[in-house]
C-alpha positions as CSV (number, residue, x, y, z in Angstrom):
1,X,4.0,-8.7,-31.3
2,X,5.7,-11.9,-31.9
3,X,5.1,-13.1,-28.6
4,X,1.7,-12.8,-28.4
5,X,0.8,-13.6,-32.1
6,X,2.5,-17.1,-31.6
7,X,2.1,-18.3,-28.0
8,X,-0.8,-19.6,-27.2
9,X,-2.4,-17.5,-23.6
10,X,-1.6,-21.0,-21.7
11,X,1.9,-20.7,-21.7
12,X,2.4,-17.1,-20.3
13,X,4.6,-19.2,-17.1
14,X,6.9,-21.2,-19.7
15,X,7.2,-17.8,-22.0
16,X,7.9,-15.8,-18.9
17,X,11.2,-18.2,-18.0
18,X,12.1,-17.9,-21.3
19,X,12.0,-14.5,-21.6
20,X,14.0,-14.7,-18.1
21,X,17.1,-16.3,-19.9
22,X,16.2,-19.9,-20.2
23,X,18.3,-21.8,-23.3
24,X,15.6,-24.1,-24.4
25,X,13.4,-21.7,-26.0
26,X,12.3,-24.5,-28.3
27,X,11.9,-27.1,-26.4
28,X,8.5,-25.6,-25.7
29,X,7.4,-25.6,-28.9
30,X,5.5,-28.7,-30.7
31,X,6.2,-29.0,-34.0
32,X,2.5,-27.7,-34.9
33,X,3.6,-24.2,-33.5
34,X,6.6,-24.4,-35.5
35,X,4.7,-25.1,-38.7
36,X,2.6,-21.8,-38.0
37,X,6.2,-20.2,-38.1
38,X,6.3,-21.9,-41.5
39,X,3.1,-21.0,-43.0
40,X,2.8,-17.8,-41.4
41,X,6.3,-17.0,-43.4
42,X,5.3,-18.8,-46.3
43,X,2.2,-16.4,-46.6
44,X,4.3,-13.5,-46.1
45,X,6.6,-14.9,-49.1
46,X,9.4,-15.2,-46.8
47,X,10.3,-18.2,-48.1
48,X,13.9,-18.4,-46.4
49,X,12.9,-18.1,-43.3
50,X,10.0,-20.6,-43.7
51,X,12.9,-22.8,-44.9
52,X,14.6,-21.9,-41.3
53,X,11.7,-23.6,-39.3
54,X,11.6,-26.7,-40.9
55,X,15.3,-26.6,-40.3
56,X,14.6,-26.4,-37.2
57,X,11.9,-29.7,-36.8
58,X,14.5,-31.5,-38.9
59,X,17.0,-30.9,-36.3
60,X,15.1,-32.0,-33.4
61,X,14.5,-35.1,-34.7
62,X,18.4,-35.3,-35.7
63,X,19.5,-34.6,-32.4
64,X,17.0,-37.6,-31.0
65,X,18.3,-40.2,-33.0
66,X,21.9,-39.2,-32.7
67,X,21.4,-39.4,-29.0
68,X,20.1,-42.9,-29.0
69,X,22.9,-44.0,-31.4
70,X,25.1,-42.4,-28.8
71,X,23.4,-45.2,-26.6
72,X,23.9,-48.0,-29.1
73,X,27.6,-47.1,-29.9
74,X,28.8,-46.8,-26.2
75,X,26.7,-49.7,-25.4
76,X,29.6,-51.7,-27.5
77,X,27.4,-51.1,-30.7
78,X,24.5,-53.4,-29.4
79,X,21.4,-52.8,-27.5
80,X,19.9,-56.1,-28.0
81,X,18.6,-57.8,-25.4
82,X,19.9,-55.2,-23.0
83,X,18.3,-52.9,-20.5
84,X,18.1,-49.6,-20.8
85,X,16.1,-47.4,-18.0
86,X,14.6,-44.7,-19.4
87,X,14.4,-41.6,-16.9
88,X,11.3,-39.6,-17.6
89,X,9.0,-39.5,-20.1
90,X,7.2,-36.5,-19.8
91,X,8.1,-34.0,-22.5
92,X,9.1,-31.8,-19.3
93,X,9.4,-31.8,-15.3
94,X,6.2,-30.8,-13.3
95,X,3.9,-32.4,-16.0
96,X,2.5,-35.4,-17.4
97,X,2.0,-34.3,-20.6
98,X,4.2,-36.5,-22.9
99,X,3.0,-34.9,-26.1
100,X,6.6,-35.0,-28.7
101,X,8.3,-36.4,-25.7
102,X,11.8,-37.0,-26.5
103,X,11.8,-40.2,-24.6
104,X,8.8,-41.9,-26.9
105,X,11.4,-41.6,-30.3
106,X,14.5,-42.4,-27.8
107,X,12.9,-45.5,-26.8
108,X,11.2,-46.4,-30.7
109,X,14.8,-46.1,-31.7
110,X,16.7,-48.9,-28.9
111,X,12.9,-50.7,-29.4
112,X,14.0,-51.0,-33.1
113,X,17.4,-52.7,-31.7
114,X,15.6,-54.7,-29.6
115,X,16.5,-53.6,-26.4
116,X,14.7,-54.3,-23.5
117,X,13.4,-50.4,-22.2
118,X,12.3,-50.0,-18.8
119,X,10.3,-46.4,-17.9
120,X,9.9,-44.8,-14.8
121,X,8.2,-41.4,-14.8
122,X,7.0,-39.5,-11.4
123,X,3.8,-38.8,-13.5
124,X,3.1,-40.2,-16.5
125,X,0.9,-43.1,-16.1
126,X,1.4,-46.7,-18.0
127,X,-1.4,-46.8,-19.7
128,X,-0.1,-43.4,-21.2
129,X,3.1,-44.6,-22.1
130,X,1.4,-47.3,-23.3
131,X,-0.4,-45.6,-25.8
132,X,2.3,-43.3,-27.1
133,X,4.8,-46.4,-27.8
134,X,1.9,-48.4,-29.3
135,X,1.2,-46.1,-31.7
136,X,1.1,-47.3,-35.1
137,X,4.2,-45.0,-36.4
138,X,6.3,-46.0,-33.2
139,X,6.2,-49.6,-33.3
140,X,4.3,-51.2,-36.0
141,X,3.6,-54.6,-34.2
142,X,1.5,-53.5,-30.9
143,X,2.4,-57.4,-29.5
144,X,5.9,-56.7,-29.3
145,X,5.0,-54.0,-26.0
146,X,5.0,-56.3,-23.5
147,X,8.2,-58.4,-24.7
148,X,9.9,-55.1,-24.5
149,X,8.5,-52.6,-22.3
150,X,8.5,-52.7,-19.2
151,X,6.8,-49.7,-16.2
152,X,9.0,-49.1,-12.9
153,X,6.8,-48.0,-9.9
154,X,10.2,-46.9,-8.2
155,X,13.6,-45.3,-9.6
156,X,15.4,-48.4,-7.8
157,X,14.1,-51.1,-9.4
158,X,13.7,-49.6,-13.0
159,X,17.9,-49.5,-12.1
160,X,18.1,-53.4,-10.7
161,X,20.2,-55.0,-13.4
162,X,19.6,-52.4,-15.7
163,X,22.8,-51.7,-18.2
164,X,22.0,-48.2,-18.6
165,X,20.0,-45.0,-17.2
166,X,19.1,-42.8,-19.7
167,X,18.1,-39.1,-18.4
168,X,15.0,-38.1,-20.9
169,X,13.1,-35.9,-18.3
170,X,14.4,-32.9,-16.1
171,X,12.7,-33.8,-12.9
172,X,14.7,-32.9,-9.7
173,X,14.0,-36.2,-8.0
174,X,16.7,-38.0,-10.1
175,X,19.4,-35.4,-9.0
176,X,18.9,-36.8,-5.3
177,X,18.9,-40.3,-6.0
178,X,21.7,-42.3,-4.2
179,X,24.3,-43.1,-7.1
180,X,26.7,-45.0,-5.1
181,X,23.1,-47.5,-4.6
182,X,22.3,-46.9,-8.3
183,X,25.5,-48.2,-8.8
184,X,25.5,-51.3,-6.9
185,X,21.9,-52.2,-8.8
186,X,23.7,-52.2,-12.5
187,X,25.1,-54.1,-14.6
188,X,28.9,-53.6,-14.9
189,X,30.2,-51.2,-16.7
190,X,27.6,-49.1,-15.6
191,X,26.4,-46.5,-17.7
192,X,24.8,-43.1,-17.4
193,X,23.8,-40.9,-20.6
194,X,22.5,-37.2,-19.6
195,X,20.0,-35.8,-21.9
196,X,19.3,-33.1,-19.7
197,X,22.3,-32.4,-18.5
198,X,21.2,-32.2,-15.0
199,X,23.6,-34.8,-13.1
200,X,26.9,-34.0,-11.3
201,X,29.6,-36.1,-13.8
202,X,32.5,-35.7,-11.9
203,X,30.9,-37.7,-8.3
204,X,29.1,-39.8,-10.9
205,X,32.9,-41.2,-12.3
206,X,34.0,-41.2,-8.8
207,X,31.6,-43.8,-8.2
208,X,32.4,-46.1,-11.4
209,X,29.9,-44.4,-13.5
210,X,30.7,-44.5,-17.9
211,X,29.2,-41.2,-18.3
212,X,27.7,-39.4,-21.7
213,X,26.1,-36.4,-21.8
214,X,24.4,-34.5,-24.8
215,X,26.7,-31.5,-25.9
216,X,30.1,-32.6,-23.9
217,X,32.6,-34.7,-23.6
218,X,32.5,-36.9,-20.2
219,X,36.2,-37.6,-19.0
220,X,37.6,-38.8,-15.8
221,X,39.5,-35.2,-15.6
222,X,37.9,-32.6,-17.5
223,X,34.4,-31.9,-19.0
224,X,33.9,-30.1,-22.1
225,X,32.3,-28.7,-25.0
226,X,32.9,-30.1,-28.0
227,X,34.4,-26.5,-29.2
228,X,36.5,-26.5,-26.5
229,X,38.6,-29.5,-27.6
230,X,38.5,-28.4,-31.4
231,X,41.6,-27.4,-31.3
């Protein structure tokens, strides 16, 4: 009953691969269809569990800015002036909807440092992204766009000089890339941060690679979970 009261008849491919085992269950949800959770609990006077879901926006956006401060504070806690390539800015592979993309809060948050963000996206076109990091709640001052944004047409030369490539977007195209030609293009130290966890970390240190990833610790020897080291 759940299932069909609250996902809309559009998403019966995404609900089927969640229903197949898929972890990011709500990652598919926009916040809208969270806040039905939350009113459809608050009118059954479930108020606890209506507390839950907003819990559950306010950790979303947590777990954005906490990965672009991961950014800043490996980045020798600066980002200014720096570029940082952001990898996808669709809100998922296979689409070019960006609607509560990750990527457009990621990049408002290294905007606000003043870094220098360069997008590439398989799909997404500029005058998209455009629109979504002009918005007025994203960046206040429209003029300040073109200082800091800038649109790759390629993977490669979003990477040419860049100080960092920041994986926002699952597609499968930037598992193939060549690393050890990424690498060559960067800045040195050469960084890599994983939001999607889709990127083989050991061959990436091989190379030379200073690897981050959302949810483990990157080491030359091991890779872990957090929980894992606890103790």
């Amino acid at each position: 009953m759940w299932r069909r009261l609250l996902m809309p008849s559009d998403w019966t491919q995404d609900w089927k691969q969640i229903s197949e085992g898929e972890c990011w269950i709500w990652w598919q949800l926009f916040p809208e269809d969270v806040l039905n959770l939350v009113y459809l609990c608050e009118a059954l006077n479930l108020p606890q569990v209506a507390d839950y879901w907003h819990q559950v926006i306010a950790m979303n956006d947590f777990q954005r800015s906490r990965f672009a401060k991961l950014i800043v504070d490996k980045l020798f806690q600066t980002v200014t002036g720096k570029r940082i390539a952001i990898f996808g800015f669709a809100f998922k592979k296979n689409t070019g909807d960006t609607r509560e993309s990750s990527s457009i809060y990621i990049s408002k948050h290294l905007m606000d440092e003043e870094a220098k963000v360069i997008i590439y996206d398989p799909q997404v076109t500029k005058e998209q992204i455009k629109m979504d990091l002009t918005d007025p709640s994203i960046m206040p001052t429209p003029d300040r766009y073109d200082k800091l944004v800038t649109i790759a047409t390629d993977p490669y030369s979003a990477l040419t000089g860049a100080h960092a490539m920041v994986i926002c977007t699952e597609w499968d195209e930037f598992t193939r890339l060549d690393y050890h030609r990424v690498y060559e293009l960067m800045e040195k130290p050469a960084f890599i941060f994983d939001g999607r966890l889709i990127l083989d970390h050991k061959k990436l240190l091989e190379i030379g690679f200073q690897v981050a990833a959302v949810g483990k610790v990157v080491t030359a020897t091991t890779e872990t979970t957090p929980t894992q080291n606890s103790h």
